[in-house]
VOLUMNU-93126 format. One line per 10 residues: number of its first residue (from 1); their letters; for each residue x, z, y of C-alpha. Coordinates in Angstrom, 2 decimals. Layout:
<sites>
NUM	A	X,Z,Y; ...
</sites>
This chain:
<sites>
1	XXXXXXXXXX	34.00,32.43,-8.04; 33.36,29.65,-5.74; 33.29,29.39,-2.27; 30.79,27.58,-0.50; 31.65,25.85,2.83; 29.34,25.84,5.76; 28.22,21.74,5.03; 28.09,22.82,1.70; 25.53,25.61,2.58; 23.36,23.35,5.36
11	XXXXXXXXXX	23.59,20.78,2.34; 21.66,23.30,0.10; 19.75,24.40,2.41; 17.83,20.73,3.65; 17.66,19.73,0.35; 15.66,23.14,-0.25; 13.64,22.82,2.71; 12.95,18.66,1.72; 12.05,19.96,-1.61; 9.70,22.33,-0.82
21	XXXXXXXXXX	8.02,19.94,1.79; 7.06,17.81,-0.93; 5.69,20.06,-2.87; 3.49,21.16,0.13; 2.25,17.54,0.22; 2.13,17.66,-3.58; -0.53,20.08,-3.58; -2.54,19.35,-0.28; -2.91,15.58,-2.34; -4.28,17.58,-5.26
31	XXXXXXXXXX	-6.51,19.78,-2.94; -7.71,16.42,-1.37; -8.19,14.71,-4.84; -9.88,17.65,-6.18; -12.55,17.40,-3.04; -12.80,13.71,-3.88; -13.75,14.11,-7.42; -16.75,16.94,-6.53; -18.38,14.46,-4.48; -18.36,11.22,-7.15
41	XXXXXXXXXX	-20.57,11.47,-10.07; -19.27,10.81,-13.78; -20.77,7.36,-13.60; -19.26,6.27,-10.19; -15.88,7.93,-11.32; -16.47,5.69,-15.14; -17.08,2.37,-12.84; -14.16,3.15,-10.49; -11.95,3.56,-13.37; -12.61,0.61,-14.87
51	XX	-12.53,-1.36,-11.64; -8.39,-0.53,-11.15
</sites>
């Protein structure tokens, strides 16, 4: 078995913490996207489309 030294360990553990930050941000963009898209209607959503 390996053994894990203590930088090893506070390594592991940021990159966890990092991680799971971004997928908090992840989902509050999909909350906020989701919001967005109830407000536009189908035709405003086609024209915005084709505008980018």
């Amino acid at each position: 078995m390996k053994h894990i030294t203590n930088g090893q360990k506070d390594l592991v553990h940021i990159s966890f913490e990092i991680g799971l930050l971004l997928k908090g941000i992840h989902g509050l963009m999909e909350i906020v996207g989701g919001a967005f898209l109830i407000f536009l209607s189908p035709t405003r959503l086609s024209h915005r489309a084709h505008h980018f």
